[in-house]
PQR file of N, CA, C, O and H, with PARSE charges and radii, in Angstrom:
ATOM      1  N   UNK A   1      -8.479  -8.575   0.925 -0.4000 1.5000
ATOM      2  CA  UNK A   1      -8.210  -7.998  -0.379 -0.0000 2.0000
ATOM      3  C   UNK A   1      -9.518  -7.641  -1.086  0.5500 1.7000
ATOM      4  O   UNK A   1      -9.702  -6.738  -1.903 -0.5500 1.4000
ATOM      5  N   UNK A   2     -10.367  -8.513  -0.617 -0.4000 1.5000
ATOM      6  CA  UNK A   2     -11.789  -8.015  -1.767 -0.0000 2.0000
ATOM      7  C   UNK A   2     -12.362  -6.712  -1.168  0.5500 1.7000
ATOM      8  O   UNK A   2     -13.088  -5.921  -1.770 -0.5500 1.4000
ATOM      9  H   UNK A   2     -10.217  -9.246   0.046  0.4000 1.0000
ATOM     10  N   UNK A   3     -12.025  -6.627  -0.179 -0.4000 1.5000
ATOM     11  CA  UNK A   3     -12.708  -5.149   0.742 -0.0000 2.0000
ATOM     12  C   UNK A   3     -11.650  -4.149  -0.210  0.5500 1.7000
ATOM     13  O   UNK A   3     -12.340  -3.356  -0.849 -0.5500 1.4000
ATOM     14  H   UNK A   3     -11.434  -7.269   0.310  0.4000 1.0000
ATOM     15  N   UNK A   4     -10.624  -4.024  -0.397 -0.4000 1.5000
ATOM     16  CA  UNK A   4      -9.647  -3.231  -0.990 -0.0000 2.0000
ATOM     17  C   UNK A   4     -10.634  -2.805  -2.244  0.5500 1.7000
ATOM     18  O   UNK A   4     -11.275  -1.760  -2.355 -0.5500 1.4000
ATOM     19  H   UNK A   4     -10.063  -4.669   0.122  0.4000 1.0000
ATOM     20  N   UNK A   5     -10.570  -3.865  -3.110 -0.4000 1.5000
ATOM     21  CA  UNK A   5     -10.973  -4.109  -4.337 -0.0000 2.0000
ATOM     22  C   UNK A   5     -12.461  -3.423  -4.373  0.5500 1.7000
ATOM     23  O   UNK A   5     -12.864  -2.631  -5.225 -0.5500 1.4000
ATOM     24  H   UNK A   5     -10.049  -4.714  -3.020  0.4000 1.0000
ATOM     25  N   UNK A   6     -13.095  -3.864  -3.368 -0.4000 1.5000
ATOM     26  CA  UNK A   6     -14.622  -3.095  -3.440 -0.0000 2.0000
ATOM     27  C   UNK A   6     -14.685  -1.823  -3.417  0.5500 1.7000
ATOM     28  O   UNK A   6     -15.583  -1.265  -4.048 -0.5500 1.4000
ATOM     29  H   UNK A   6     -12.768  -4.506  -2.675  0.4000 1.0000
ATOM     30  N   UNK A   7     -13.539  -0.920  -2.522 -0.4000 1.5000
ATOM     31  CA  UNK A   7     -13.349   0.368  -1.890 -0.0000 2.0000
ATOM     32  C   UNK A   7     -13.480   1.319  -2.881  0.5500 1.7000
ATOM     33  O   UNK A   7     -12.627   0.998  -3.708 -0.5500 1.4000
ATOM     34  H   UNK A   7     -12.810  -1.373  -2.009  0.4000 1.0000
ATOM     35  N   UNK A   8     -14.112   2.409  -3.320 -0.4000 1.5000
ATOM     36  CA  UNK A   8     -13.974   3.703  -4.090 -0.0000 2.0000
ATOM     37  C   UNK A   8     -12.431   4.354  -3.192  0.5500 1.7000
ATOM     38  O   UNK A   8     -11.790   5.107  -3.926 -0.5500 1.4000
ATOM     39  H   UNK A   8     -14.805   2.670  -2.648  0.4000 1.0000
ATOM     40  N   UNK A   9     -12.001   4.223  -2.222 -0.4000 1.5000
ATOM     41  CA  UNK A   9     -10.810   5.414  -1.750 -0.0000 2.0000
ATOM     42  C   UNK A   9      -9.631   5.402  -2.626  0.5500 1.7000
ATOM     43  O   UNK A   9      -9.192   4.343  -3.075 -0.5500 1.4000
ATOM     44  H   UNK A   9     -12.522   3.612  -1.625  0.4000 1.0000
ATOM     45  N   UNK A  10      -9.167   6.410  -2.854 -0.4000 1.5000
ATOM     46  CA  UNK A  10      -8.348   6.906  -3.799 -0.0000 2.0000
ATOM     47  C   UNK A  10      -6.965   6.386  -3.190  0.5500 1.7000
ATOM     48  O   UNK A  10      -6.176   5.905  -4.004 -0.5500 1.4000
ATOM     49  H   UNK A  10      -9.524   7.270  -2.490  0.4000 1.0000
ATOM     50  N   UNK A  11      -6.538   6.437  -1.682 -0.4000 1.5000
ATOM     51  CA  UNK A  11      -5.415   6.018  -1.081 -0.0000 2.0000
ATOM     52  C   UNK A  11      -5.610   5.282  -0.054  0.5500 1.7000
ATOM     53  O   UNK A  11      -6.763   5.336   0.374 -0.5500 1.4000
ATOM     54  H   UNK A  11      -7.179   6.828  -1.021  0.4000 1.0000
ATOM     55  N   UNK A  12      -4.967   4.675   0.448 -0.4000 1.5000
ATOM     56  CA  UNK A  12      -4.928   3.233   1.041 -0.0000 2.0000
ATOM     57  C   UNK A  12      -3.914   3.712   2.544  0.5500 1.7000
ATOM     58  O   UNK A  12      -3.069   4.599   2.430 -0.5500 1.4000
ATOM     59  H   UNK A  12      -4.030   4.631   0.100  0.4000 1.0000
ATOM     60  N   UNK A  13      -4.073   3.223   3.466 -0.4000 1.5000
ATOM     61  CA  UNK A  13      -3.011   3.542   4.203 -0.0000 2.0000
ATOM     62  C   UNK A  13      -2.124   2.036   4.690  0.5500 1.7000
ATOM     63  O   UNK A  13      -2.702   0.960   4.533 -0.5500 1.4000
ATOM     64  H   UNK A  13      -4.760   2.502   3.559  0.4000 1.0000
ATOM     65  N   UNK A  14      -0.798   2.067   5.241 -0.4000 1.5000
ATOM     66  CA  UNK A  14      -0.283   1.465   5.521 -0.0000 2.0000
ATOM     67  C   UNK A  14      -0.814   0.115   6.548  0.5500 1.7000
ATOM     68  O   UNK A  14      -0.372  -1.015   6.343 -0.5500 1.4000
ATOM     69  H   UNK A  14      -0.328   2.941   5.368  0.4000 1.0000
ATOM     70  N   UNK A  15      -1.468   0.304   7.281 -0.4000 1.5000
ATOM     71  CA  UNK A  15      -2.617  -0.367   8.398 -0.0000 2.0000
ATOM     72  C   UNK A  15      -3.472  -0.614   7.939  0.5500 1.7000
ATOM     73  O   UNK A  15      -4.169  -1.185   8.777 -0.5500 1.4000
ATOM     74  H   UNK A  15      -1.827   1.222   7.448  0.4000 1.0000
ATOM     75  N   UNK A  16      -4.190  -0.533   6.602 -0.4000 1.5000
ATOM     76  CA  UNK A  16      -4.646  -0.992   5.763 -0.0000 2.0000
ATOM     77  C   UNK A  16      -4.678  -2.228   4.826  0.5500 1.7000
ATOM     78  O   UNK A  16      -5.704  -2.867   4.593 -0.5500 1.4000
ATOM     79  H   UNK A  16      -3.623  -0.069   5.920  0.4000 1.0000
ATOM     80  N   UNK A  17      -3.505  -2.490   4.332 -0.4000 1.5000
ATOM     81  CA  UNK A  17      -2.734  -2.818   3.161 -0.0000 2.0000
ATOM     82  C   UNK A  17      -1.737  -4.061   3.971  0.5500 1.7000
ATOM     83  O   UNK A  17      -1.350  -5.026   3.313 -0.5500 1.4000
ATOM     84  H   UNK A  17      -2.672  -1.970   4.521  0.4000 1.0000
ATOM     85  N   UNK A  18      -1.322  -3.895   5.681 -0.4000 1.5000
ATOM     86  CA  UNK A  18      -0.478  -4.535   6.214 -0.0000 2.0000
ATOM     87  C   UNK A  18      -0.881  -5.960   6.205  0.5500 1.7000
ATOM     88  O   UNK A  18      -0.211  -6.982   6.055 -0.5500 1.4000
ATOM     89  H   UNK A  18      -1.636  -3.110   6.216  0.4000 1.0000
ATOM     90  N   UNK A  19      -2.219  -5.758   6.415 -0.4000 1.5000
ATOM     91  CA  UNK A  19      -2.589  -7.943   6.391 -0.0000 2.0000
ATOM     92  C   UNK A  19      -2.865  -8.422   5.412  0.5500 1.7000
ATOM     93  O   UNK A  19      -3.073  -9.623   5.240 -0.5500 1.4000
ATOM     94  H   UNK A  19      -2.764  -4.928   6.537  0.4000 1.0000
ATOM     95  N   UNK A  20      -2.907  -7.643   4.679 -0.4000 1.5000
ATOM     96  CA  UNK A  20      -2.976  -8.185   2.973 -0.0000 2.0000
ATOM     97  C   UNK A  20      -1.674  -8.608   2.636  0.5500 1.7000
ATOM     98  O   UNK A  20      -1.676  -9.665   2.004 -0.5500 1.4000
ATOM     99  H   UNK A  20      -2.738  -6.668   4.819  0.4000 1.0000
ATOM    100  N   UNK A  21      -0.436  -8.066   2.881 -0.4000 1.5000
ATOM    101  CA  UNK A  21       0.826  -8.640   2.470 -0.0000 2.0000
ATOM    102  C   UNK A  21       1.246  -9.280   3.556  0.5500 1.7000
ATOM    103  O   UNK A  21       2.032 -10.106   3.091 -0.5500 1.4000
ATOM    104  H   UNK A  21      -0.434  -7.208   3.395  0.4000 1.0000
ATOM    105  N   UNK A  22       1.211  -9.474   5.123 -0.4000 1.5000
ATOM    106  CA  UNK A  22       1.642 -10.371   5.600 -0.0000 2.0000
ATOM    107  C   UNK A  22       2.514  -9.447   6.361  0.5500 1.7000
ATOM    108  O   UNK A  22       3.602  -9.971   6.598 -0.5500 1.4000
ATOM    109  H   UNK A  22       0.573  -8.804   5.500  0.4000 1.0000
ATOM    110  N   UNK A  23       2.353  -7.862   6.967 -0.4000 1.5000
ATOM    111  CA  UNK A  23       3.216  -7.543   7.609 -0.0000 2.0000
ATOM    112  C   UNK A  23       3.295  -6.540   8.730  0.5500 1.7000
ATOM    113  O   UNK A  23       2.164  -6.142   9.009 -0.5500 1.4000
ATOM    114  H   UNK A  23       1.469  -7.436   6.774  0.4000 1.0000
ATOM    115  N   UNK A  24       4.145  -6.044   9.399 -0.4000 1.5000
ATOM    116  CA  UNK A  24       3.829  -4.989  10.174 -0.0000 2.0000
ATOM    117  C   UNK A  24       3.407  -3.710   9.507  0.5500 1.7000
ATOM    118  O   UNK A  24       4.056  -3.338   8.528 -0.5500 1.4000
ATOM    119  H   UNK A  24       5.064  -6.367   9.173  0.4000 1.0000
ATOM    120  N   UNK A  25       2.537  -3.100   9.871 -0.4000 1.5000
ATOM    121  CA  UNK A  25       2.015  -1.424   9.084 -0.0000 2.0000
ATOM    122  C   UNK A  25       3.822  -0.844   9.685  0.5500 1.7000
ATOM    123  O   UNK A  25       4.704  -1.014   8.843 -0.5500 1.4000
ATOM    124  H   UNK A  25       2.010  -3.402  10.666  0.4000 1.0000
ATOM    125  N   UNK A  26       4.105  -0.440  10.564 -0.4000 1.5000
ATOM    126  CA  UNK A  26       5.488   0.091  10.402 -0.0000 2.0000
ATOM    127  C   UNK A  26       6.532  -0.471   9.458  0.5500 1.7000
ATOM    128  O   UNK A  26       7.327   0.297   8.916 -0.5500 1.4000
ATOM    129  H   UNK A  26       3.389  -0.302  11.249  0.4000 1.0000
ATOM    130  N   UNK A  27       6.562  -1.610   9.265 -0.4000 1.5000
ATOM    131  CA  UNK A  27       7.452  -2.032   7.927 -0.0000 2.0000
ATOM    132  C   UNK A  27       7.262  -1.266   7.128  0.5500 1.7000
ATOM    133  O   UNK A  27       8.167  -0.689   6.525 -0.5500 1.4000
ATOM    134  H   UNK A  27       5.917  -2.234   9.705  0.4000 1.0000
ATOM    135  N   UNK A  28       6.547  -1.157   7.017 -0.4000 1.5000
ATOM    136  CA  UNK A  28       5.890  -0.331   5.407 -0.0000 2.0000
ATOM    137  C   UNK A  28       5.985   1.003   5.714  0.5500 1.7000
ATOM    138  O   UNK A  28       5.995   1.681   4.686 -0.5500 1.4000
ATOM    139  H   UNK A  28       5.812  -1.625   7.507  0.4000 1.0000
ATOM    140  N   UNK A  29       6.082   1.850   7.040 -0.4000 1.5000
ATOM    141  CA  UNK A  29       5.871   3.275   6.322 -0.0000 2.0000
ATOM    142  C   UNK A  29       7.328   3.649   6.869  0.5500 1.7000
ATOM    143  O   UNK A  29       7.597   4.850   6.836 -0.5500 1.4000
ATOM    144  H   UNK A  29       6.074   1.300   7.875  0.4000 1.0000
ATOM    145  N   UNK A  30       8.695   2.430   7.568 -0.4000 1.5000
ATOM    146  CA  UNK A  30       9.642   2.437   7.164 -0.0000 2.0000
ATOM    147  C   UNK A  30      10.236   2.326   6.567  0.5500 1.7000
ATOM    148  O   UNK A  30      11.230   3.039   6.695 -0.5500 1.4000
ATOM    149  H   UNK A  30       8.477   1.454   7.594  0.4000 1.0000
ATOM    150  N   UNK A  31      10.203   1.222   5.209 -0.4000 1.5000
ATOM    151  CA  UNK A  31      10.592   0.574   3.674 -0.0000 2.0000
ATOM    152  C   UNK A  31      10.518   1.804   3.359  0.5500 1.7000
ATOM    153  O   UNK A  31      11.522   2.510   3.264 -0.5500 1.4000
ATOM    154  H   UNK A  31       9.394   0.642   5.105  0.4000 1.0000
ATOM    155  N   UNK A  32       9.114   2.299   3.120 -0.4000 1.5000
ATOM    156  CA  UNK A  32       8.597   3.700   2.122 -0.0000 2.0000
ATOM    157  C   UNK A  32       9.510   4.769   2.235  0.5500 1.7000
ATOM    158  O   UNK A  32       9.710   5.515   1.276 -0.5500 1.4000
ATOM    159  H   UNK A  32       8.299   1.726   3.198  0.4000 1.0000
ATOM    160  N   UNK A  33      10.145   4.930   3.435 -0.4000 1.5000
ATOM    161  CA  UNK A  33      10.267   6.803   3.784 -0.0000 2.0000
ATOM    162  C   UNK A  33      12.270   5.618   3.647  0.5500 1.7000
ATOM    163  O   UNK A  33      13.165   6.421   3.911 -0.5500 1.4000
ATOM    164  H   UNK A  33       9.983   4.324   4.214  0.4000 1.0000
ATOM    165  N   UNK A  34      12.712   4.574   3.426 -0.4000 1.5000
ATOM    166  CA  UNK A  34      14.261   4.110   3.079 -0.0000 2.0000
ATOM    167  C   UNK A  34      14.527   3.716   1.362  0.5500 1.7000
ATOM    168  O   UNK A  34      15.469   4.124   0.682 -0.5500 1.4000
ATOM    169  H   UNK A  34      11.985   3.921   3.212  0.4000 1.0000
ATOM    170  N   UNK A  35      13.474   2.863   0.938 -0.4000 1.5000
ATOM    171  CA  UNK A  35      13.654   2.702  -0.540 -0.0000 2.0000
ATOM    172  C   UNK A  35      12.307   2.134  -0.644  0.5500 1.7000
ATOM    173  O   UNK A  35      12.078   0.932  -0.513 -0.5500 1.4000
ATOM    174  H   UNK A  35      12.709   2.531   1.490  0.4000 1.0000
ATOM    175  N   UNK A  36      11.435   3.012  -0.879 -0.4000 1.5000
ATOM    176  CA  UNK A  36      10.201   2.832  -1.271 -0.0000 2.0000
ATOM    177  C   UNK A  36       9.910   1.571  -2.742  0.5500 1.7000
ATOM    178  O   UNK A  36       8.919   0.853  -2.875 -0.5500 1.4000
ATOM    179  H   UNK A  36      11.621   3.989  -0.985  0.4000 1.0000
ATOM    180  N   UNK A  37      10.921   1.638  -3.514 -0.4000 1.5000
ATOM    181  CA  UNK A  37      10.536   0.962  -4.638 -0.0000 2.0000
ATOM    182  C   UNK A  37      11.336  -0.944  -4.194  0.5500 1.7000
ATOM    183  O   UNK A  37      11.677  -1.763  -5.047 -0.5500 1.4000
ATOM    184  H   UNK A  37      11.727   2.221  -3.406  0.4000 1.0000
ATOM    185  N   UNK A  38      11.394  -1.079  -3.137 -0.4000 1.5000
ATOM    186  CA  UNK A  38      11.548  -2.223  -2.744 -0.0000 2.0000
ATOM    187  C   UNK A  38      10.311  -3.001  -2.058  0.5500 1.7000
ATOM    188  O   UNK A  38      10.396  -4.160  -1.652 -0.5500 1.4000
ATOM    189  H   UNK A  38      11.117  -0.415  -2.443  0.4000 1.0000
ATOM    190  N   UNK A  39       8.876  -2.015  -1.969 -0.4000 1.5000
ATOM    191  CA  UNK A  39       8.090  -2.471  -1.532 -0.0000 2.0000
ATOM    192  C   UNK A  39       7.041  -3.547  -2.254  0.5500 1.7000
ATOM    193  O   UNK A  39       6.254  -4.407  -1.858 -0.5500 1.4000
ATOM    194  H   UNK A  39       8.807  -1.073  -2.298  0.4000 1.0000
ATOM    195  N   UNK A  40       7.516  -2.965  -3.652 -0.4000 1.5000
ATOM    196  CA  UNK A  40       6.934  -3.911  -4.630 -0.0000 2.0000
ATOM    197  C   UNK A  40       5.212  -3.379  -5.203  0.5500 1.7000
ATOM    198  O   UNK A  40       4.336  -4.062  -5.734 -0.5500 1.4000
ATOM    199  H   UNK A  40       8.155  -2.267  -3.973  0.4000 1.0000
ATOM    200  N   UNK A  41       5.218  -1.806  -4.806 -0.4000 1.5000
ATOM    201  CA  UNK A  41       3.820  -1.396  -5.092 -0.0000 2.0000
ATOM    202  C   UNK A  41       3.785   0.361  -4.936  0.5500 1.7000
ATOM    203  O   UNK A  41       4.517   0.766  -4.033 -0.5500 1.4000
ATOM    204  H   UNK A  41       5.930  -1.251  -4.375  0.4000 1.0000
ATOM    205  N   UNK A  42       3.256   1.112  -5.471 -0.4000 1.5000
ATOM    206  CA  UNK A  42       3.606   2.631  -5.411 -0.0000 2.0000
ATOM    207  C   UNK A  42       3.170   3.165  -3.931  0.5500 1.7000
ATOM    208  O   UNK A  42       2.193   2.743  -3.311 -0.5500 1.4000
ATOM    209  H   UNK A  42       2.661   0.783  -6.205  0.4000 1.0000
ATOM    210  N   UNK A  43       4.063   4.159  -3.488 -0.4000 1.5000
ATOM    211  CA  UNK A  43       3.575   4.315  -2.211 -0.0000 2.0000
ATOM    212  C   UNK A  43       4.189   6.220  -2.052  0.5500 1.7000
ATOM    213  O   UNK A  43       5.319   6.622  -2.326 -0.5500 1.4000
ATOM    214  H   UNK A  43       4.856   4.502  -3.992  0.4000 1.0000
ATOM    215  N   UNK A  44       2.976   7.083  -1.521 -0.4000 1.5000
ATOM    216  CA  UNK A  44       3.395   8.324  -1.788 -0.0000 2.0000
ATOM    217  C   UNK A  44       4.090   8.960  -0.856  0.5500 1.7000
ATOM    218  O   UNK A  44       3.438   9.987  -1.046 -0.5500 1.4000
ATOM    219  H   UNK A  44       2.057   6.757  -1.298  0.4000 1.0000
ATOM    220  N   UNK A  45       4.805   9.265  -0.046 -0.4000 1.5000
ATOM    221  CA  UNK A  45       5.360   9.904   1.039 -0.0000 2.0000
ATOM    222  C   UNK A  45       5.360  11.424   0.775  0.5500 1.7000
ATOM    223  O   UNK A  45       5.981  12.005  -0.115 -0.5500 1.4000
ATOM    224  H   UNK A  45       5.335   8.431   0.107  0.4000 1.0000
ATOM    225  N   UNK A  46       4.302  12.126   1.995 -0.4000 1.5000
ATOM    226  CA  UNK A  46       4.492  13.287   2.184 -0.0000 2.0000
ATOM    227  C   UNK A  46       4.799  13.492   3.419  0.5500 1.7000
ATOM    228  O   UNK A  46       3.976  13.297   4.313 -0.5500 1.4000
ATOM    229  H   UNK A  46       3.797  11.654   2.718  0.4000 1.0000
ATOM    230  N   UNK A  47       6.269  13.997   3.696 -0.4000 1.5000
ATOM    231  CA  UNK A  47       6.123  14.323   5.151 -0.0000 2.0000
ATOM    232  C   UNK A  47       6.441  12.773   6.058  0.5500 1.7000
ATOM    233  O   UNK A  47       7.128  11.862   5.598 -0.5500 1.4000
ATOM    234  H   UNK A  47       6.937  14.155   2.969  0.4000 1.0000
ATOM    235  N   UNK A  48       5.849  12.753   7.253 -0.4000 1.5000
ATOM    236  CA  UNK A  48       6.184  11.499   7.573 -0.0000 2.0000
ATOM    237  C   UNK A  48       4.724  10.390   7.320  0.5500 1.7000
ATOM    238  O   UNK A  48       4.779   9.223   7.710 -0.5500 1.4000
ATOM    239  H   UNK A  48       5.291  13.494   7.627  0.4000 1.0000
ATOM    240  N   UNK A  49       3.808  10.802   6.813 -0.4000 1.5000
ATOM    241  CA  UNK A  49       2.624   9.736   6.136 -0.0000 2.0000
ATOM    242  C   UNK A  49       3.261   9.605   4.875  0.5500 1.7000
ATOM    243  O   UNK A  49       3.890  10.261   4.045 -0.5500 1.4000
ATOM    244  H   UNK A  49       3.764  11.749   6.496  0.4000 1.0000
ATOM    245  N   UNK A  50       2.682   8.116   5.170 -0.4000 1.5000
ATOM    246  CA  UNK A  50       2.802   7.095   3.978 -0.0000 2.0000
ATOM    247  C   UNK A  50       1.278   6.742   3.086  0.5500 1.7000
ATOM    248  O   UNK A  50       0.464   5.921   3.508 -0.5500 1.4000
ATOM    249  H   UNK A  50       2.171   7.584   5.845  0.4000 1.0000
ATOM    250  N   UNK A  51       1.152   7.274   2.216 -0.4000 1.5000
ATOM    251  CA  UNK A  51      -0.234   6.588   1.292 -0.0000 2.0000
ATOM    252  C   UNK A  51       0.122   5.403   0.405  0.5500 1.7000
ATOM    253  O   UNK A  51       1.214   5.179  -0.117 -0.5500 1.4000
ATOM    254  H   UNK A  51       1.814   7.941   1.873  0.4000 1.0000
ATOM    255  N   UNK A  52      -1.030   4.660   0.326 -0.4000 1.5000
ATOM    256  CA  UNK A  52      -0.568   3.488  -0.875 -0.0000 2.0000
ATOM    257  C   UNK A  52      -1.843   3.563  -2.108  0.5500 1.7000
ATOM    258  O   UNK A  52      -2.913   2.972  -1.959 -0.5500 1.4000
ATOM    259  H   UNK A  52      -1.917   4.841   0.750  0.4000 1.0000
ATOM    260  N   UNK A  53      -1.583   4.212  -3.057 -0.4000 1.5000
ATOM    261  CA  UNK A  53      -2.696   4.046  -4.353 -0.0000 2.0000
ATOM    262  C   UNK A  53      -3.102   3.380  -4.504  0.5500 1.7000
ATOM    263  O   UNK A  53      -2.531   2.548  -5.211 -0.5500 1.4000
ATOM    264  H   UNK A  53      -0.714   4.692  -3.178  0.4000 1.0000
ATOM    265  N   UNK A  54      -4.459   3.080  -4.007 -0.4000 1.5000
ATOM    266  CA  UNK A  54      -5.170   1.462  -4.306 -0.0000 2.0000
ATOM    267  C   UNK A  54      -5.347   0.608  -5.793  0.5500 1.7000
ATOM    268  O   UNK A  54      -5.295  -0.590  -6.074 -0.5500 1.4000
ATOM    269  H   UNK A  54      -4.922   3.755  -3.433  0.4000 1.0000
ATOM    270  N   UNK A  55      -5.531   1.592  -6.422 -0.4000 1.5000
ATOM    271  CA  UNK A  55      -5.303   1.082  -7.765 -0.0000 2.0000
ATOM    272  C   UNK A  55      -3.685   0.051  -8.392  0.5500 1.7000
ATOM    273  O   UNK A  55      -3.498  -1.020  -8.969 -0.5500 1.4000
ATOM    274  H   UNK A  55      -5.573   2.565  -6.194  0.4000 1.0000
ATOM    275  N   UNK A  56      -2.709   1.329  -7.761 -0.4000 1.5000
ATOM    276  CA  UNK A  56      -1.445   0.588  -7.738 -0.0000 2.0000
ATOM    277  C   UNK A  56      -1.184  -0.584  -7.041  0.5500 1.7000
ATOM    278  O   UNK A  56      -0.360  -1.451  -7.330 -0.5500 1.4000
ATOM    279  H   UNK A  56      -2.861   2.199  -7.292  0.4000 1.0000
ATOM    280  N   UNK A  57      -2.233  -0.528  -5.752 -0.4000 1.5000
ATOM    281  CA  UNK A  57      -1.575  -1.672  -5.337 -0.0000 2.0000
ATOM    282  C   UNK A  57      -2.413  -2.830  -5.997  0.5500 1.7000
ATOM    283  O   UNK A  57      -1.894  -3.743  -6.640 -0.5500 1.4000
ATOM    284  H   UNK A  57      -2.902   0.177  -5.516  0.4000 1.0000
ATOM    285  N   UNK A  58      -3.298  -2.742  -5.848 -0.4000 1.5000
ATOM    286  CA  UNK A  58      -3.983  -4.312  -6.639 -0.0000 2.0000
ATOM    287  C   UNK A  58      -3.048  -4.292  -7.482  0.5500 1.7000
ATOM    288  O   UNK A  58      -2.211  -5.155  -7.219 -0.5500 1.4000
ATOM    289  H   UNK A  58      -3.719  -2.001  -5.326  0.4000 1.0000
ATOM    290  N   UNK A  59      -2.754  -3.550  -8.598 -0.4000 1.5000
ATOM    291  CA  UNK A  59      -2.120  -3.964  -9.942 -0.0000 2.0000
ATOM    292  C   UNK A  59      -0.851  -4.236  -9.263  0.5500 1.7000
ATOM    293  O   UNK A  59      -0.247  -4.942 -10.071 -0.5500 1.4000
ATOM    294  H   UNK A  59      -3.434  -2.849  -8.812  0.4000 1.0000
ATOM    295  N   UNK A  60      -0.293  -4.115  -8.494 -0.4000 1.5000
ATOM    296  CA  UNK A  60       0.999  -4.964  -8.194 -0.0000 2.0000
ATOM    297  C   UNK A  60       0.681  -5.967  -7.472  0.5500 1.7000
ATOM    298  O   UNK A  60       1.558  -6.816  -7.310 -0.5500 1.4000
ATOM    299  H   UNK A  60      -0.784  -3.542  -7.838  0.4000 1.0000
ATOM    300  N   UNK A  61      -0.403  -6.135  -6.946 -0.4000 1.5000
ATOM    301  CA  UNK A  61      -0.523  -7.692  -6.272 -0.0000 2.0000
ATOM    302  C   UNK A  61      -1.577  -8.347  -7.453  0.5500 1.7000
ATOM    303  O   UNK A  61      -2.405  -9.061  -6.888 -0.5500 1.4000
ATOM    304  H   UNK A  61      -1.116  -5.446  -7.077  0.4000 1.0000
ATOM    305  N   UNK A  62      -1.732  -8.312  -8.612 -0.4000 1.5000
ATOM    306  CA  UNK A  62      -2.385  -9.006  -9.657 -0.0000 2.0000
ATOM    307  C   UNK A  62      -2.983  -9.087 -10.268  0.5500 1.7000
ATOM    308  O   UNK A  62      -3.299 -10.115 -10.866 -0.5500 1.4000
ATOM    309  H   UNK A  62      -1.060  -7.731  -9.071  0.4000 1.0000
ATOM    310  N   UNK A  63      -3.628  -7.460 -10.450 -0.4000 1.5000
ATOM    311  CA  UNK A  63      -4.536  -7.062 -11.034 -0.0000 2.0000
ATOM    312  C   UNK A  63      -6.297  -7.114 -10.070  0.5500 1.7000
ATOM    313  O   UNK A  63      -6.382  -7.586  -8.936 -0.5500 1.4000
ATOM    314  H   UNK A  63      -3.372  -6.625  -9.964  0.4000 1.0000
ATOM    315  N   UNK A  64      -7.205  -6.680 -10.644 -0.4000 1.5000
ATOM    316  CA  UNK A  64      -8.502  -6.399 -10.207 -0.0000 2.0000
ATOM    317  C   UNK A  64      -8.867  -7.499 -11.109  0.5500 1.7000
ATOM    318  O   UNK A  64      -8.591  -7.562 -12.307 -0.5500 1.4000
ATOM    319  H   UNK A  64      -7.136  -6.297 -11.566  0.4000 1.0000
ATOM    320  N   UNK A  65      -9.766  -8.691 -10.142 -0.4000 1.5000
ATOM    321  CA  UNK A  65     -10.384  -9.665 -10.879 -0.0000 2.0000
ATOM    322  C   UNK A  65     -11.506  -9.127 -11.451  0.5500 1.7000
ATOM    323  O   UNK A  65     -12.228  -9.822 -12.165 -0.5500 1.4000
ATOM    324  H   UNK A  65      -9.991  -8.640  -9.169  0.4000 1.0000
TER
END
């Protein structure tokens, strides 16, 4: 998570973001593209990529210390 937190990138990818919550990267860019707002963090779907807003996601996992 602190590598997240350090990162300037604007979007995050799924394989990214997966060992930070504890899960498969396909969970996530399956959740996303079935009911994205069950993931518990903003996530953009264009097409069949999945992005995750890094900003959004810290702030849904607790803010930026």
């Amino acid at each position: 998570m602190d590598e997240i937190r350090r990162s300037n990138q604007v979007f995050l990818t799924a394989d990214e973001v997966a060992p930070v919550i504890g899960c498969n990267p396909q969970a996530i860019r399956v959740q996303a593209h079935a009911d994205p707002l069950k993931l518990g963090f903003p996530v953009v779907v264009i097409g069949r990529r999945v992005r995750i807003p890094r900003v959004g996601f810290i702030e849904a996992l607790g803010g930026i210390e």
